[in-house]
Residue frames relative to the residue before (quaternion, step in Angstrom):
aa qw qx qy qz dx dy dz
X 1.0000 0.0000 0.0000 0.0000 0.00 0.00 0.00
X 0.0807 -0.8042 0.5818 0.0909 3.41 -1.23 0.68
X 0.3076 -0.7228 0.5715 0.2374 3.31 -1.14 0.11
X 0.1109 -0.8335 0.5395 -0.0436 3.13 -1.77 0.43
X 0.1656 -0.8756 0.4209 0.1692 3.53 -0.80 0.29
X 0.2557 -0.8197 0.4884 0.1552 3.58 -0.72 0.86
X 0.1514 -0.6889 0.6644 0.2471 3.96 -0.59 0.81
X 0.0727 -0.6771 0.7290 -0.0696 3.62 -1.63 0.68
X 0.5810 -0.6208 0.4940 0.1818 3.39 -1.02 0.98
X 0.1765 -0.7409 0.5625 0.3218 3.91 0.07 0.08
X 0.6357 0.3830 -0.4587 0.4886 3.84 0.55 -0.75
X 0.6832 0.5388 -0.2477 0.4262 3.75 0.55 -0.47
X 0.6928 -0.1434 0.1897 0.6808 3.88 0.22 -0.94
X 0.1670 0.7435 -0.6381 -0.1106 4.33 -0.70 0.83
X 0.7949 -0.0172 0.3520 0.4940 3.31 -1.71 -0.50
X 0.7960 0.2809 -0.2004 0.4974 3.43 -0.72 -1.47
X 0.6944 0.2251 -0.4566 0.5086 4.17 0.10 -0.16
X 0.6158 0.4837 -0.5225 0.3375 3.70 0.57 -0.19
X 0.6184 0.5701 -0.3520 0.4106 3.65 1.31 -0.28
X 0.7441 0.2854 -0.2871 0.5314 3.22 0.78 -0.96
X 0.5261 0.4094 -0.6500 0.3649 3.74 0.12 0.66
X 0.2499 -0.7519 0.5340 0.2949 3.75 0.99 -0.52
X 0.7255 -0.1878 -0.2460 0.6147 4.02 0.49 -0.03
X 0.0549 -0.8269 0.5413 0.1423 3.71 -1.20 0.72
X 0.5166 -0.7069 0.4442 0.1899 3.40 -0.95 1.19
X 0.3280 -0.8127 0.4186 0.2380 3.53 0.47 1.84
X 0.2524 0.7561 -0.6037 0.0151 3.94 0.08 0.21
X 0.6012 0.5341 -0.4729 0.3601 3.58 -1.95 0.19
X 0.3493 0.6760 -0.5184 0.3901 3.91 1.00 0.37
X 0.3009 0.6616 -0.6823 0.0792 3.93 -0.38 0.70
X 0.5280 0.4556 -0.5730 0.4305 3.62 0.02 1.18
X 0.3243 -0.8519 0.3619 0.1951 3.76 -0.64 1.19
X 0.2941 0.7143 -0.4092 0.4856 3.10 1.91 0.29
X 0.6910 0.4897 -0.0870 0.5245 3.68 0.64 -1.54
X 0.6707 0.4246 -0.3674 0.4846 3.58 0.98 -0.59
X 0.5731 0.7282 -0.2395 0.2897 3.20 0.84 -0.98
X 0.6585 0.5075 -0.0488 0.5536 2.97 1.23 -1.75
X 0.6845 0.4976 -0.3797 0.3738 3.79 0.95 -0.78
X 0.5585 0.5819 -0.2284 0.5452 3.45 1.79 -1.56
X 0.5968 0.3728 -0.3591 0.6131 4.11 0.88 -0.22
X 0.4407 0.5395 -0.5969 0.3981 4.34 0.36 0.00
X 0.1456 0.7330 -0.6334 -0.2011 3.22 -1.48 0.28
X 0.7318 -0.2939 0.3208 0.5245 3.78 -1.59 0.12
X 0.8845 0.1951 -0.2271 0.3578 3.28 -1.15 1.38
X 0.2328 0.8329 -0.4166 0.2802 3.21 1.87 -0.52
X 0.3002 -0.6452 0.6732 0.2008 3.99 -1.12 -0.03
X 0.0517 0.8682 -0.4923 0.0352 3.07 -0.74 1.06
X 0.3770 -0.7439 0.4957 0.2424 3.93 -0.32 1.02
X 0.0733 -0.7352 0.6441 0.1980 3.82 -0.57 0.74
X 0.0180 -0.8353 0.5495 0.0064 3.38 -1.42 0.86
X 0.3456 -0.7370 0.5418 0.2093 3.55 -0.77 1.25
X 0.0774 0.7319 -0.6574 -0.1618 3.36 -0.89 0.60
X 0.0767 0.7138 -0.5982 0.3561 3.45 -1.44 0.22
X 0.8647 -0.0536 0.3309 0.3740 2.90 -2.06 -0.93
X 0.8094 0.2190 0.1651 0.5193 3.35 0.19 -1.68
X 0.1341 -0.8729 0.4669 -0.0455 3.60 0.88 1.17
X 0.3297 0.7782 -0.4032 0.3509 3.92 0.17 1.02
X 0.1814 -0.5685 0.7276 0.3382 3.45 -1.39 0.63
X 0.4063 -0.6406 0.6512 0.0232 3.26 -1.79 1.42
X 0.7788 0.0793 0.0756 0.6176 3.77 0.24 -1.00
X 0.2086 -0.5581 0.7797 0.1926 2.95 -2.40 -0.36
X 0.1495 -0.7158 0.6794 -0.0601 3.11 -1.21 1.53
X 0.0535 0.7949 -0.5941 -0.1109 3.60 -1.36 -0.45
X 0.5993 -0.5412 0.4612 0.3678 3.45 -1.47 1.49
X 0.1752 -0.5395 0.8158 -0.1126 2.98 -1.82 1.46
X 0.7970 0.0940 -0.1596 0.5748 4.16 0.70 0.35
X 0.1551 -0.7948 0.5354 0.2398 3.08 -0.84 0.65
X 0.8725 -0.2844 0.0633 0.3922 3.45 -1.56 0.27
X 0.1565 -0.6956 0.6953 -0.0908 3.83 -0.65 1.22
X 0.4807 -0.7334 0.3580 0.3207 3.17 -1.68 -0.09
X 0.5157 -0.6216 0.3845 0.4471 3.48 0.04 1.24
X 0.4529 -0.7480 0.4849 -0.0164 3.64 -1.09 2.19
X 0.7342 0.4484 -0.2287 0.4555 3.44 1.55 -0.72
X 0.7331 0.4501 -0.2538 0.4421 3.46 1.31 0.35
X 0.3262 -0.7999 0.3607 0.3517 4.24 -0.34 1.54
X 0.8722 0.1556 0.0954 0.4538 3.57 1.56 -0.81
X 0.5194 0.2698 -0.4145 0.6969 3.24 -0.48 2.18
X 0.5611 -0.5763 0.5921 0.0500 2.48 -1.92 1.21
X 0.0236 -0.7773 0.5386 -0.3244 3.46 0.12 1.76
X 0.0929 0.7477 -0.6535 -0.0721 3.99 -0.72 0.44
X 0.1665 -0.7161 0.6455 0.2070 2.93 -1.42 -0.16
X 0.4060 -0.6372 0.6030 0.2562 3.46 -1.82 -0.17
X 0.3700 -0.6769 0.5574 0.3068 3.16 -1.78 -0.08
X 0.0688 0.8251 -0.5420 -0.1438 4.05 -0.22 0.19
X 0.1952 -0.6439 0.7233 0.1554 3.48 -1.30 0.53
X 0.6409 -0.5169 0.5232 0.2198 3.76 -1.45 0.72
X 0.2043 0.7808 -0.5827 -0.0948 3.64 -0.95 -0.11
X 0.8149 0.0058 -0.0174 0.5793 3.58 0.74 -0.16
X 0.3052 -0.5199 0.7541 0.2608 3.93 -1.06 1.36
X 0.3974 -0.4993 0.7104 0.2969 3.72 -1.68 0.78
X 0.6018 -0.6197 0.3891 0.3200 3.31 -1.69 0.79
X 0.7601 0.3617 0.1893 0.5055 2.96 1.39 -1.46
X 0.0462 -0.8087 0.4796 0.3374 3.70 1.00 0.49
X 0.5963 -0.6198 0.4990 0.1062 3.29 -2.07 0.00
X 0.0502 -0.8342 0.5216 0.1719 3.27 1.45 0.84
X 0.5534 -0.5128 0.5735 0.3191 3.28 -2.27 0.28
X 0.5634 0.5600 -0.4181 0.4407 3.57 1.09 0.50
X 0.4333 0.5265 -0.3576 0.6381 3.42 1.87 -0.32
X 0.7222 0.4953 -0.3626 0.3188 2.98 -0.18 -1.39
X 0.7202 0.5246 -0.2781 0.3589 3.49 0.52 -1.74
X 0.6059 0.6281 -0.2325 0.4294 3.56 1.46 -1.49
X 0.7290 0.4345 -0.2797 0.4490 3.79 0.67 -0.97
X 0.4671 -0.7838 0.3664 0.1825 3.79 -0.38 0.99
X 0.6777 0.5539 -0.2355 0.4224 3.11 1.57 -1.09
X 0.5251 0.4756 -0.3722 0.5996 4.05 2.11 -0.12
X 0.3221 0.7711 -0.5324 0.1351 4.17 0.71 -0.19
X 0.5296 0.5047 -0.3250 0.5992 3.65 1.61 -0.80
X 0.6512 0.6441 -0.3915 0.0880 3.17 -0.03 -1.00
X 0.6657 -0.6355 0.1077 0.3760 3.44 -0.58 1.21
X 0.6729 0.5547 -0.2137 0.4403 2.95 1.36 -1.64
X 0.5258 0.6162 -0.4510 0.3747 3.46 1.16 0.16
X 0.8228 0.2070 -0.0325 0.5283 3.38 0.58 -1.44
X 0.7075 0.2007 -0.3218 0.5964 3.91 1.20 0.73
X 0.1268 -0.8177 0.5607 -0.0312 3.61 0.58 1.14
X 0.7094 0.4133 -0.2660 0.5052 3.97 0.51 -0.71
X 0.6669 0.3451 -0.4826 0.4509 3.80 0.73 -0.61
X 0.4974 -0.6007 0.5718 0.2543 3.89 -1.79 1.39
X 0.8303 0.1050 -0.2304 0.4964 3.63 -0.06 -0.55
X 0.0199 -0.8082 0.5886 0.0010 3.54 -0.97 0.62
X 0.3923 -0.6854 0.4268 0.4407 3.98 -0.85 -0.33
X 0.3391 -0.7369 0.5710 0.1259 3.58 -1.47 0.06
X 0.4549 -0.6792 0.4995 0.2867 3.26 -0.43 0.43
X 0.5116 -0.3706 0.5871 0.5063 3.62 -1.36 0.33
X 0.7940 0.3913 -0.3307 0.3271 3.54 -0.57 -1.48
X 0.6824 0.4359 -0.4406 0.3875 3.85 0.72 -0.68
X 0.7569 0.4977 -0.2779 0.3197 3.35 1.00 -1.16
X 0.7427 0.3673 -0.3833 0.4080 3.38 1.29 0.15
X 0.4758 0.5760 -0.5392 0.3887 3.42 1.35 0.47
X 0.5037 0.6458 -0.3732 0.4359 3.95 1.41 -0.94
X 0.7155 0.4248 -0.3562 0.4251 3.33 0.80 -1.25
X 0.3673 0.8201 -0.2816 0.3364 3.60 1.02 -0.90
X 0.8574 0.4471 -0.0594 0.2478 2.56 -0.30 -2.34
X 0.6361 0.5485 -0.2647 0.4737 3.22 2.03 -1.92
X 0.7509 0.4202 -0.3395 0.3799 3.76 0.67 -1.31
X 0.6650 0.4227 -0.4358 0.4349 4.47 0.91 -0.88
X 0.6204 0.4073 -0.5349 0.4037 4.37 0.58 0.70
X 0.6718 0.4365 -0.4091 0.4368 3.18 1.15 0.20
X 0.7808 0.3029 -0.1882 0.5130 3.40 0.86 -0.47
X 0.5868 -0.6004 0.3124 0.4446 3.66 1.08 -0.13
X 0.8252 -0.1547 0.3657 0.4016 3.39 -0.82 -0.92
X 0.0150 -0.8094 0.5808 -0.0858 3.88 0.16 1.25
């Protein structure tokens, strides 16, 4: 199993529309880095959702419920897409000012390829992110 993270505009596609579509068909990838990575997603995969913008943050945690197809919204080029399904609004997002602050994410993709939308995650990053969102809400675990 891998993991992964997806950046999404909030004024454009957020959290809350990624909930109420309940499974959304991840389309609009034209970087072949980012394709790549979608056509490597599999079913069940973990997946960090992240607003960027204004308010730069992983917000939720979805995960791939389809793997890589060809992307339906496009007449020409080799384009895929994914399916995701929500599974958990984070309590507390994870700003990229956390993120940057916490030494043990310094690798971490979104550090040193800020512009590419889908990227991977370590096991270890994605469960310190998950961490990080649930011990400010509940303290110290």
């Amino acid at each position: 199993m891998k993991h992964w993270l997806v950046k999404s505009e909030p004024d454009e596609f957020s959290w809350e529309d990624h909930v109420r579509e309940g499974v959304t068909v991840w389309t609009g990838v034209r970087n072949f880095a980012a394709r790549n990575n979608l056509r490597t997603m599999a079913i069940g995969d973990p997946v960090l959702f992240y607003h960027s913008g204004k308010h730069k943050g992983i917000v939720g945690l979805s995960k791939v419920v389809r793997s890589a197809y060809p992307d339906p919204t496009v007449q020409e080029g080799d384009w895929s897409v994914v399916d995701l399904s929500p599974t958990e609004a984070l309590p507390v997002p994870v700003s990229l000012e956390m993120i940057k602050n916490t030494q043990k994410l310094h690798n971490m993709a979104l550090l040193r390829l800020s512009r590419l939308s889908v990227q991977p995650v370590s096991q270890e990053e994605y469960d310190l992110i998950v961490e990080m969102a649930h011990v400010k809400t509940h303290g110290s675990r």
